[in-house]
GUPA-23562 format. One record per residue: x, y, z of N, C-alpha, C in turn. Coordinates in steps of 0.05 Angstrom, whole numbers, padded with zeros to 5 digits, always signed. Each point is the difference from the previous one (the first is absolute). Layout:
BEGIN
XYZXYZXYZ/...
This chain:
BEGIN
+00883+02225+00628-00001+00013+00027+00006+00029-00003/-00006+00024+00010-00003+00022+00007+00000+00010+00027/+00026+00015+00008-00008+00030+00015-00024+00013-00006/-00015+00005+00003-00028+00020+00012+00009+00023+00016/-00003+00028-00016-00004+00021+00020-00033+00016-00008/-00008+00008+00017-00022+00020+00002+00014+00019+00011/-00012+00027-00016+00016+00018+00005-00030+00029-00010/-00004+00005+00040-00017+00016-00008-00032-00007+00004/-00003-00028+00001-00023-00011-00018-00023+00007+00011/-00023+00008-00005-00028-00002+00009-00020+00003-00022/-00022-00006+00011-00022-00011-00026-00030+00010+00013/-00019+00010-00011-00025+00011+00010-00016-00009-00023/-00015-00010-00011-00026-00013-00014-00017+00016-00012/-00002+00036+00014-00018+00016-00009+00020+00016-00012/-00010+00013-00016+00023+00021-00019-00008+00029+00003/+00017+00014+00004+00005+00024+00008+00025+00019+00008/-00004+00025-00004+00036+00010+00017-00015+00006+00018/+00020-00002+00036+00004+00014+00020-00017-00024+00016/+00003-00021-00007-00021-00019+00018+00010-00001+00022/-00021+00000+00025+00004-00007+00027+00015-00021+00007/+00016-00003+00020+00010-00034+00015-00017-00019-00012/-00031+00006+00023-00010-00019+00003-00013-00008-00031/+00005+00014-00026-00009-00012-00027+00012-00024-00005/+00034-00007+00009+00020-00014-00009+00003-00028+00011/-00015-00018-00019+00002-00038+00014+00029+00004+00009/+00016+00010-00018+00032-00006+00008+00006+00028+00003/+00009+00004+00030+00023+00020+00005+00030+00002-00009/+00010+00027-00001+00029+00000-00005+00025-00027+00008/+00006-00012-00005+00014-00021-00004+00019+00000-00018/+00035-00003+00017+00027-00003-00015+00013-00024+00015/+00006-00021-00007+00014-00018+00007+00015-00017-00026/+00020-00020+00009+00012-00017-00007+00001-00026+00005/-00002-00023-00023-00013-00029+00008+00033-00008-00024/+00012-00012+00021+00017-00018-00009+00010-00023-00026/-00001-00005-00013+00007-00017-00016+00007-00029+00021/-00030-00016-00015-00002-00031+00013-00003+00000+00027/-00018+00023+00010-00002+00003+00021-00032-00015+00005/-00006-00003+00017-00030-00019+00017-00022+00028+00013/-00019+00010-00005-00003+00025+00008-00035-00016+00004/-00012+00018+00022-00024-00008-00002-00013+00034+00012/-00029+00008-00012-00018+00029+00000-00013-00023+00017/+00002+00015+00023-00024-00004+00021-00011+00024+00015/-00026-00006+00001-00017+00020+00011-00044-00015-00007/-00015+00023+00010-00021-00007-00002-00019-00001-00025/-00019-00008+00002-00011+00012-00026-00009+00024-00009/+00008+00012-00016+00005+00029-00006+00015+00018+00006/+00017-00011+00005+00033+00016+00009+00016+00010-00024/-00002-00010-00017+00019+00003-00028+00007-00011-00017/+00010-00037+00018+00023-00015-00007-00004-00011-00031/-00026-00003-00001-00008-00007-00029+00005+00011-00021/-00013+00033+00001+00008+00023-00017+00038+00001-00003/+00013-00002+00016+00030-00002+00001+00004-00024-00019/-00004-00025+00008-00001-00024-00020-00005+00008-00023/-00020+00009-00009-00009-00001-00024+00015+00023-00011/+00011+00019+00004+00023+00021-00009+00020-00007-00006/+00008-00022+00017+00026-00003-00006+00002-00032-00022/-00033-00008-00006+00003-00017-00019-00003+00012-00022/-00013+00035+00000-00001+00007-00029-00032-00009-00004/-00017-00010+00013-00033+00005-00006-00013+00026+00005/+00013+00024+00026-00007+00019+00004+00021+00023-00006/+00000+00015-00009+00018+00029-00007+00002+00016+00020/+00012+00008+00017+00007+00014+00026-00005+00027-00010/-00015+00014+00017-00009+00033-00004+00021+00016+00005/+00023-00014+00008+00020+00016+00009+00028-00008+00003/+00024+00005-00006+00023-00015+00015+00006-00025-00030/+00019-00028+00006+00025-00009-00010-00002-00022+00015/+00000-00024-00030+00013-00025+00009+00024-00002-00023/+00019-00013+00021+00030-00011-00015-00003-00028+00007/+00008-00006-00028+00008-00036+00008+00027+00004-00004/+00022-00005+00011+00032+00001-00007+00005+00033-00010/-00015+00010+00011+00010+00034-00011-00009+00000-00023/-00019-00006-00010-00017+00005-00026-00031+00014+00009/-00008+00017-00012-00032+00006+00007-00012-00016-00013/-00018-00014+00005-00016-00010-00014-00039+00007+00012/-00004+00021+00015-00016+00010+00002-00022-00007-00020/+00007+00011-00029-00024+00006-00020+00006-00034-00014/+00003-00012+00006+00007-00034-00003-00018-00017+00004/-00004-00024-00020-00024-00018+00007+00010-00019+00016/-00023-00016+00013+00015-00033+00010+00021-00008-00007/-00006-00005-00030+00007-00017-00021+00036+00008+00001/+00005+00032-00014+00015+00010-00004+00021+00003+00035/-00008-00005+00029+00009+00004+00010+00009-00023+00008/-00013-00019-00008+00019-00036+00001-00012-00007+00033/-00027+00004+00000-00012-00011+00034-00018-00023-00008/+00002-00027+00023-00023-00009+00001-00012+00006+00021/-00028-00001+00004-00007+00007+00025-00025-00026-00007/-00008-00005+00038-00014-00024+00011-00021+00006+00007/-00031-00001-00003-00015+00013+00003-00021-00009+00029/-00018+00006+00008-00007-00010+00025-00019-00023-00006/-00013-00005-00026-00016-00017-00002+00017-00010-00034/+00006-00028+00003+00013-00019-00025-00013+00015-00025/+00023+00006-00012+00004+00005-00029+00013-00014-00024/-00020-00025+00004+00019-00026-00020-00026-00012-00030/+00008-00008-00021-00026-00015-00009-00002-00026+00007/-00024+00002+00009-00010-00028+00002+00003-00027-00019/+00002+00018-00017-00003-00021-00027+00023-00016-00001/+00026+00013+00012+00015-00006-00014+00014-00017+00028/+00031-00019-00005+00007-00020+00022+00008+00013+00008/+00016-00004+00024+00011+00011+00024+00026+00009-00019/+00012-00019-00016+00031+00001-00009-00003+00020-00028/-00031+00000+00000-00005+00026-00024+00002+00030+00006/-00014-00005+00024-00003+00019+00019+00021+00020+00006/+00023-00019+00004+00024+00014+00009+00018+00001-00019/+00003-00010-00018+00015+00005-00023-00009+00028-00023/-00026+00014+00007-00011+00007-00015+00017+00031-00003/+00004+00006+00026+00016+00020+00002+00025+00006-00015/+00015-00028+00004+00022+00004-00019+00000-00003-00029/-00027-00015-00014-00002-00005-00024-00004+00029-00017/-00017+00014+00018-00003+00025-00011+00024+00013-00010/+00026-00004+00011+00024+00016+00006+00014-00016-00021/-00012-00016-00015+00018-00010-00020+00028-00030+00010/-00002-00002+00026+00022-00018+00008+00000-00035-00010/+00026-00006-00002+00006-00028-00007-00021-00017+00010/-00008-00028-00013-00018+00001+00013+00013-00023+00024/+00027-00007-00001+00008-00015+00017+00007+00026+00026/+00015+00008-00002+00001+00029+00022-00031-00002+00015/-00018-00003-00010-00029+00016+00016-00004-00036+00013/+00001-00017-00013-00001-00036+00009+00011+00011+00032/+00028+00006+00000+00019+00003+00020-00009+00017+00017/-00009+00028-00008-00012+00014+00023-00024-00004+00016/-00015-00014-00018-00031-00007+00006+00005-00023+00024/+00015-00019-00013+00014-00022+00029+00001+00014+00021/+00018+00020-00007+00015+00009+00031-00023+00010+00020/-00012+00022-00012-00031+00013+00011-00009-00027+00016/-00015-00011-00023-00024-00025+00007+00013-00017+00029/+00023+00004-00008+00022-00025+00033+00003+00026+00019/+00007+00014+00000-00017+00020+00028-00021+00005-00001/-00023+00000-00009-00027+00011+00004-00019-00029+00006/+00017-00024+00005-00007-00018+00006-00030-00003-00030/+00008-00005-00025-00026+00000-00019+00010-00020-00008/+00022-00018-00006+00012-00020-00018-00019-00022-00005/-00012-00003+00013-00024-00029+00004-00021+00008-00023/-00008+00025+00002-00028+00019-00006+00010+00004-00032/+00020-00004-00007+00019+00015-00028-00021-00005-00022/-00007-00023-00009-00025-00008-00022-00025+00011+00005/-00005+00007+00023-00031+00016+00006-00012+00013-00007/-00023-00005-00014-00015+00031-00003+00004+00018+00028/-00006+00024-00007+00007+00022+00030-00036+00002+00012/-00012-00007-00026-00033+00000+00013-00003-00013+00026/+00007-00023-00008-00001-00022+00013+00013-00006+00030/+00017+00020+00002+00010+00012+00023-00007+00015+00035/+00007-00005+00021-00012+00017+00026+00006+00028-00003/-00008+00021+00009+00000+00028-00008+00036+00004+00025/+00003-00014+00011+00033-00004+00010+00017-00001-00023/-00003-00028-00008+00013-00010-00023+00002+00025-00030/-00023+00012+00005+00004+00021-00035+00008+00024+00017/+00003+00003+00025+00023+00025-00001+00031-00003+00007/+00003-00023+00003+00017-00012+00002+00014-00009-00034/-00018+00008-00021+00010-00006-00026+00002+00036-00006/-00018+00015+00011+00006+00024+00002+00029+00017+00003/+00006-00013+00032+00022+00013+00012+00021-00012-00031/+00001-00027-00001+00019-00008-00021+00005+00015-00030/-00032+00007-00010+00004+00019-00026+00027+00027+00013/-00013+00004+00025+00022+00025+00006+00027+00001-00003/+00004-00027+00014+00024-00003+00008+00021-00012-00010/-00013-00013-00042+00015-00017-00017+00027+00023-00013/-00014+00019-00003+00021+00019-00012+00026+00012+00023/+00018-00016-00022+00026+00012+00028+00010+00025-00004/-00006+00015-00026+00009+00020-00016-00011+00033+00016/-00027-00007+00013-00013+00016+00008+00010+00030+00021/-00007+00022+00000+00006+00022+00018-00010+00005+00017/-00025-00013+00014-00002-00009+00016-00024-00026+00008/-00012-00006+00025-00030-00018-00008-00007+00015+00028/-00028+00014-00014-00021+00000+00021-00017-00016+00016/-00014+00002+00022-00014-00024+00008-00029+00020+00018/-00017+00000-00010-00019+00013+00003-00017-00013+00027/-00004-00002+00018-00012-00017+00015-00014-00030+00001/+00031-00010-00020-00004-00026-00008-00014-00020-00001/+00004-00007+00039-00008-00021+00027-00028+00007-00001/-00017+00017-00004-00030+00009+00004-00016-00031-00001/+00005-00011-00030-00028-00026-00002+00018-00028+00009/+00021+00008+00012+00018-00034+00009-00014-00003+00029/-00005-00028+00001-00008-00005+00027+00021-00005+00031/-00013+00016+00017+00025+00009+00015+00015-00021+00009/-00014-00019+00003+00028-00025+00006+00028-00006-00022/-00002+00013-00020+00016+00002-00021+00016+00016-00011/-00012+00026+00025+00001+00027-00003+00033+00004+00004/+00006-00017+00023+00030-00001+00014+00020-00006-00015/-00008-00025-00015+00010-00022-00018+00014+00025-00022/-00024+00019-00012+00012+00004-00027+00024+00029+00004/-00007+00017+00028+00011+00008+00012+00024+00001-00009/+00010-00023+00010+00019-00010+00008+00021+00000-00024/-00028-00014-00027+00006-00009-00019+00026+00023-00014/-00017+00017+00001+00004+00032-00012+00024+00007+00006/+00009+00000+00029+00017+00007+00015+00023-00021-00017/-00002-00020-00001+00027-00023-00017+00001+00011-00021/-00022+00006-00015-00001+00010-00034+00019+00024-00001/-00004+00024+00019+00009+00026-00002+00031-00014+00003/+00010-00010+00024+00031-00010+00006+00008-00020-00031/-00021-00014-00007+00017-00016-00030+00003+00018-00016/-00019+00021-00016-00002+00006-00024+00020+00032+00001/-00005+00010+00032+00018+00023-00006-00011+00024-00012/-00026-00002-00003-00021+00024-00011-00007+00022+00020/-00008+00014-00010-00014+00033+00018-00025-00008+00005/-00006+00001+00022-00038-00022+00001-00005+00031+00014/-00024+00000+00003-00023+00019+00014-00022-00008-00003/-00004+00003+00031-00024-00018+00015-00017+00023+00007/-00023-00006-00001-00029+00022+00000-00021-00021+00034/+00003+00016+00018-00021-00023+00019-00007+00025+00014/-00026-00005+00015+00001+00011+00026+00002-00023+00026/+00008-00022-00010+00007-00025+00025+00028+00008+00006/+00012-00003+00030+00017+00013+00008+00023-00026-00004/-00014-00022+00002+00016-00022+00006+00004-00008-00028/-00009+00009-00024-00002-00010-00024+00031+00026-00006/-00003+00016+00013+00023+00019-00014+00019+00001+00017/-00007-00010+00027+00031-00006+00018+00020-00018-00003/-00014-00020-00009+00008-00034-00017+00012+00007-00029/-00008+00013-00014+00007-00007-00024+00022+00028-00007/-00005+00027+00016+00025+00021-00011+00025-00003+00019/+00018+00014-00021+00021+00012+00024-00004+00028-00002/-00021+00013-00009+00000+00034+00007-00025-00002-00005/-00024+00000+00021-00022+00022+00010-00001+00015-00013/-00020+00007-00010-00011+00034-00003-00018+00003+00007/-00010+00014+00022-00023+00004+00011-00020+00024-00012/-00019-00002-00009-00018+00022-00014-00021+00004+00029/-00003+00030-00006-00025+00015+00014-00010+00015-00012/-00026+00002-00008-00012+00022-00007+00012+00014-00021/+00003-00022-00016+00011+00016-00028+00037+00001-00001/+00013-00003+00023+00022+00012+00014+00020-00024-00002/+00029+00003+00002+00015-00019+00009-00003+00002+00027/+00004-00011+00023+00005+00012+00023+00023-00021+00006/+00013-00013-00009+00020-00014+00010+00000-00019-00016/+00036+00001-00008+00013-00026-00018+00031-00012+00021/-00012-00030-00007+00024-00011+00018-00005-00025+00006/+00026-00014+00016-00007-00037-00004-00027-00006+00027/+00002-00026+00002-00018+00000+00015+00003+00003+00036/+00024-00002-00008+00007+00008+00032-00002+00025+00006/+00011+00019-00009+00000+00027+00003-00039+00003+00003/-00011-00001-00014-00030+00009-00006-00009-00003+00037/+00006-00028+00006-00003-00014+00023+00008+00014+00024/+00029+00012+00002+00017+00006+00015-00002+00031-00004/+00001+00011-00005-00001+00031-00012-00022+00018-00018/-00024-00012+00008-00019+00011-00017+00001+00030-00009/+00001+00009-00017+00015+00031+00000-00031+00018-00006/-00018-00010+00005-00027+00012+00001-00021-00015+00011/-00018+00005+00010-00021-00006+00021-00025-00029-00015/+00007+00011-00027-00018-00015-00011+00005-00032-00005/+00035+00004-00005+00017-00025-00005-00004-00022+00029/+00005+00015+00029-00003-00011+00023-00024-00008+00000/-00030+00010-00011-00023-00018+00006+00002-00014-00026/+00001+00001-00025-00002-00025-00015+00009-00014-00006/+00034-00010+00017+00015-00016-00004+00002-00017+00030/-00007-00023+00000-00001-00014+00030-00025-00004-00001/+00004-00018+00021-00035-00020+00015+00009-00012+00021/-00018+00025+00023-00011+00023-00011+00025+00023-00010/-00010+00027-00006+00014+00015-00003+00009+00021+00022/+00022+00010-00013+00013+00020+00023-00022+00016+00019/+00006+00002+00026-00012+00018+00022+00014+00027-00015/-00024+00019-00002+00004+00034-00004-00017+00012+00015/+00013+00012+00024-00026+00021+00016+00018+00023+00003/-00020+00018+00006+00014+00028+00005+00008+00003+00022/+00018+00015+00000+00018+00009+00025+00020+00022-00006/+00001+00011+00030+00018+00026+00008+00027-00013-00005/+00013+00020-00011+00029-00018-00012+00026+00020+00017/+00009-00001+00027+00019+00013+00007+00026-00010+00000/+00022+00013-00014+00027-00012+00001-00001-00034+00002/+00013-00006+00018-00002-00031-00003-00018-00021+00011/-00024+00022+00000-00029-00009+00017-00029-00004-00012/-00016-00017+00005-00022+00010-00020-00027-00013+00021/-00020+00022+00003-00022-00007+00016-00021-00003-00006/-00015-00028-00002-00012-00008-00010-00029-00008+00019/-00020+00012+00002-00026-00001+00012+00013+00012+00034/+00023+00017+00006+00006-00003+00024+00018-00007+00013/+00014-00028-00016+00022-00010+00003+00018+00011-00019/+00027-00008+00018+00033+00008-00013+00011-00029-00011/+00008+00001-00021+00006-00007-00016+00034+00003-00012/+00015-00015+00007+00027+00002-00006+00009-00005-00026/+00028+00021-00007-00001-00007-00039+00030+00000+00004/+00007-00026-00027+00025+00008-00005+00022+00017-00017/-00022+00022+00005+00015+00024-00027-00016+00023+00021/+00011+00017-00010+00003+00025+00009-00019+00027-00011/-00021+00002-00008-00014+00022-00017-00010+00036+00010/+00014+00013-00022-00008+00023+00004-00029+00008+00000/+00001+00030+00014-00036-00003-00002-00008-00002-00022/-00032-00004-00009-00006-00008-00025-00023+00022-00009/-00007+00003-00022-00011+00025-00002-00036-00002+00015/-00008+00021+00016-00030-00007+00006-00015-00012-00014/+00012+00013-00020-00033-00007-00024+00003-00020-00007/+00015-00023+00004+00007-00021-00009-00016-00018+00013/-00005-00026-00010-00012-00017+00016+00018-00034+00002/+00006+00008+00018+00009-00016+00021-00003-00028+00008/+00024-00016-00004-00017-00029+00003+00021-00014+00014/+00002-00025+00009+00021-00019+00000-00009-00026-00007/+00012-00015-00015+00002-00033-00021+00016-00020+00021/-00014-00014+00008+00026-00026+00011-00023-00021-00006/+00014-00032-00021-00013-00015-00006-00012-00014+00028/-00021-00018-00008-00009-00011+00027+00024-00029+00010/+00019-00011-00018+00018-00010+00012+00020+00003+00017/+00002+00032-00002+00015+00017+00025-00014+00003+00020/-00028-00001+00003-00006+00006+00027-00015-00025+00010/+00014-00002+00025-00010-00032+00016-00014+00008+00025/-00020-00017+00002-00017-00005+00021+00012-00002+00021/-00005+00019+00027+00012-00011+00029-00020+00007+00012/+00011-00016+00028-00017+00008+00029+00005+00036+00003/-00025+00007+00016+00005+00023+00013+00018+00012+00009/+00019+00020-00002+00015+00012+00015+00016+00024+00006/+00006+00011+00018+00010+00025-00001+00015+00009-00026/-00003+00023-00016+00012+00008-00016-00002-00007-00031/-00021-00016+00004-00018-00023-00018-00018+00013-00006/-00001+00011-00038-00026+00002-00008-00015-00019+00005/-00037+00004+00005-00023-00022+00018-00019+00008-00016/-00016-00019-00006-00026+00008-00024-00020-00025+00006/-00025-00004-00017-00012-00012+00003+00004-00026-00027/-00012-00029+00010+00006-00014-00015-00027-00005-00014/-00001+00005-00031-00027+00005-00013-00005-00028-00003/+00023-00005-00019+00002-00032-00009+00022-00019-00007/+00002-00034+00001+00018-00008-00001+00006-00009-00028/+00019+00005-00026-00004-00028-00021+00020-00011+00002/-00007-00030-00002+00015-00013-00002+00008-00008-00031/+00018+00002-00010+00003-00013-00023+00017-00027-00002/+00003-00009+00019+00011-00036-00002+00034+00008+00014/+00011+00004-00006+00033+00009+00002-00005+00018+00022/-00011+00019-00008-00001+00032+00020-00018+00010+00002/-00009+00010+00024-00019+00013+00000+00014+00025+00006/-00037+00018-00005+00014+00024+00000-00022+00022+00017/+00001+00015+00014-00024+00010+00023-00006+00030-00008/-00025+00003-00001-00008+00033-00008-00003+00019+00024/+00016+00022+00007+00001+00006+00026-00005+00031-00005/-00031+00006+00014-00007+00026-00004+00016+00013+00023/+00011+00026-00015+00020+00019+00016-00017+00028+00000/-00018+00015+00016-00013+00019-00007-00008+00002-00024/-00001+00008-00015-00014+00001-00033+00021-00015-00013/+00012+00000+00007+00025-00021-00026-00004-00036+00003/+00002-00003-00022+00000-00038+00007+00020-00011-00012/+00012-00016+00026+00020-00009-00020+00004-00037-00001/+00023-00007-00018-00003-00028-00005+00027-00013+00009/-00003-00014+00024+00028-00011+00011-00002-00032+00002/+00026-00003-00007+00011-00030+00000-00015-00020+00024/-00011-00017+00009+00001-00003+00027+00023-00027-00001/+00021-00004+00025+00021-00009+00003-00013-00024+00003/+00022-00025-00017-00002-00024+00011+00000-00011+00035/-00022-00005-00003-00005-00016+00039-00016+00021+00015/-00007+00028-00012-00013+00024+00014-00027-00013+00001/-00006+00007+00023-00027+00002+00011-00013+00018+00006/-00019+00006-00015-00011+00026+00001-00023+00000+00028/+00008+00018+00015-00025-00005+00021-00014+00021+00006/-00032-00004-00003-00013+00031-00009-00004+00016-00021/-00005+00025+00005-00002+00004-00040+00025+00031+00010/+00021+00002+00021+00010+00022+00006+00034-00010-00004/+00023+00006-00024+00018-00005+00004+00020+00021-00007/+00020-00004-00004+00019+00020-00008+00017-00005-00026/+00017+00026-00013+00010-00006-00019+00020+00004+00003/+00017-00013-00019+00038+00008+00007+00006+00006-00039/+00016+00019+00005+00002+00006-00034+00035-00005+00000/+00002-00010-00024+00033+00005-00010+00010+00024-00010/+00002+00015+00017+00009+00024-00006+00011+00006-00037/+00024-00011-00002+00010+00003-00025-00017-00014-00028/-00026-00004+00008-00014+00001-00026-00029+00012+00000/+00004+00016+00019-00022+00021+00000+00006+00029-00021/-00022+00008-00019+00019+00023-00025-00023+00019+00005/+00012+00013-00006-00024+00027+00019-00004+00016-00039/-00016+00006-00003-00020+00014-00023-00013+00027-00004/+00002+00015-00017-00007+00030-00009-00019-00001-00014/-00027+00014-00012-00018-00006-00018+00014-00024-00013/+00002-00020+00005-00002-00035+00001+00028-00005-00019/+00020+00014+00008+00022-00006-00007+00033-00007+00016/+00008-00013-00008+00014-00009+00028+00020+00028+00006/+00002+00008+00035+00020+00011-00008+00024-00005+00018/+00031+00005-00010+00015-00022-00004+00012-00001+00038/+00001+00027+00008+00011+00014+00026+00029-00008+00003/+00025-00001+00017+00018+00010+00014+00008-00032+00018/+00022-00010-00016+00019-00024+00026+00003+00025+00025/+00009-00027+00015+00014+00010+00018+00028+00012+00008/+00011-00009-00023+00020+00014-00004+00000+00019-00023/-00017+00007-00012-00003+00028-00013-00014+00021+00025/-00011-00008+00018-00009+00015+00018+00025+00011+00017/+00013-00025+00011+00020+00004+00013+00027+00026-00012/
């Protein structure tokens, strides 16, 4: 196991001095990843998270900047030499060989007893649910089952500095998808390892980390558990790609503890100074903060585009002059007509600067 720091880090693919931003897969990036900590890179495809992975396994050389494992550089460091396994998105096992070959092969390389590897190979195979499969050719196998001998090559070595997991779940079929989930999540709490999870599934990285990292555009834009991401989006991007659906962001006039949105006033529970013109201007409140009501004085009123239901909750799309937004509709509400109103929870409405949260003023710092 290993502390991880990046320090500095970014990476660009084309070579040159004085390269632009936009040259750089990976932007400037300095953070700290805990020892035996659960971490998952989420973001889209072509955001970074991969290029970061693969840096910090030592397949790619960073154009710039510092990795420490325990306060060591190991930057100019191979795989091998940096003591990682990493899990790849499509099974990396031989066929040829049994399941209990499969997974032992790792440690045979390393020279170990061969009763020691008997013992670890058990332990794997009885969480990865393989014990039945142990004599198997891996040919002979469902493409579930051989990444499932996959995740295990990863995860035999207890010695390791950390284990990568590359977008693992990709060829498992999704009814199984939950299952191994889950799996992962027990493995990280038994074994006590540094895992890093690679997805752009939100629910694949909500489930299985306790620290988020959200990539944009090359960018960190936010690291943190999953509540926080949820509760505090600290950038615009995190509020739409975390949730289903995702955070409401429309623009609006942002005065002191007011914010006017297509017309309407809008009440906040913080306090904000003016913000600069040139800025652009938003406010975030998830669609579980804002609930469907009847018409009424003092009541933002919009049109009702559409209803979804998703079984539990529905949730209603309510055009507000150019803004649309996505509100709860309340158990037993009856929607009548397509004309209703909105009620917002004040204290989880976060008001935004070129798409960054900004933080404003209690009421008793005002006071």
């Amino acid at each position: 196991m290993a502390r991880i720091d990046l320090v500095d880090l970014a990476h660009s693919y084309l070579v040159g001095d004085d390269l632009p931003d936009q040259a750089y897969a990976l932007k400037p990036v300095s953070m700290t990843w805990r020892q035996g900590g659960a971490y998952a890179l989420l973001g889209p495809s072509g955001c970074g998270k991969t290029t970061l992975l693969n840096i910090i396994s030592g397949i790619v050389t960073p154009s710039r900047g510092k990795i420490l494992f325990d306060g060591n550089d190991v930057t100019q460091l191979s795989t091998r030499e940096r003591n990682i396994a990493q899990v790849f998105q499509f099974p990396v096992i031989y066929d040829t060989m049994t399941v209990r070959e499969n997974l032992a092969f790792p440690l045979k390389n390393r020279g170990l007893p061969k009763a020691d590897i008997d013992k670890r190979v058990a332990e794997i195979a009885e969480l990865l649910d393989l014990t039945p499969n142990m004599n198997r050719k891996a040919t002979r196998l469902t493409a579930d089952a051989k990444q499932k001998i996959s995740l295990g090559r990863g995860l035999v070595r207890n010695d390791v500095a950390a284990i990568l997991f590359d977008e693992p779940l990709t060829v498992i079929d999704p009814h199984l998808k939950w299952e191994l989930r889950s799996k992962l999540k027990a493995l990280h709490r038994a074994l006590d390892l540094t895992m890093i999870y690679v997805t752009h599934d939100q629910t694949e990285a909500l489930t299985f980390a306790d620290t988020v990292v959200v990539m944009h555009d090359g960018r960190v834009v936010q690291s943190g558990t999953p509540e926080e991401l949820f509760e505090k989006p600290a950038h615009t991007f995190v509020g739409y790609f975390i949730g289903s659906p995702g955070m409401n962001i429309v623009p609006a006039q942002v005065r002191g503890r007011e914010a006017i949105v297509g017309g309407h006033a809008l009440a906040l529970a913080r306090s904000y100074d003016p913000l600069p013109s040139s800025a652009k201007v938003e406010i975030g409140v998830r669609p579980e903060f804002v609930h469907l009501a009847a018409k009424a004085p003092g009541l933002m009123s919009g049109k009702i585009e559409r209803i979804d239901d998703l079984g539990r909750i529905r949730f209603a799309r309510v055009r507000v002059g150019d803004s649309l937004f996505a509100a709860r509709v309340p158990p037993g509400f009856e929607v009548q007509g397509d004309e209703a109103a909105l009620q917002f929870e004040s204290s989880r409405i976060h008001v935004y600067a070129d798409s960054r949260i900004v933080e404003g003023r209690s009421l008793e710092q005002v006071a």
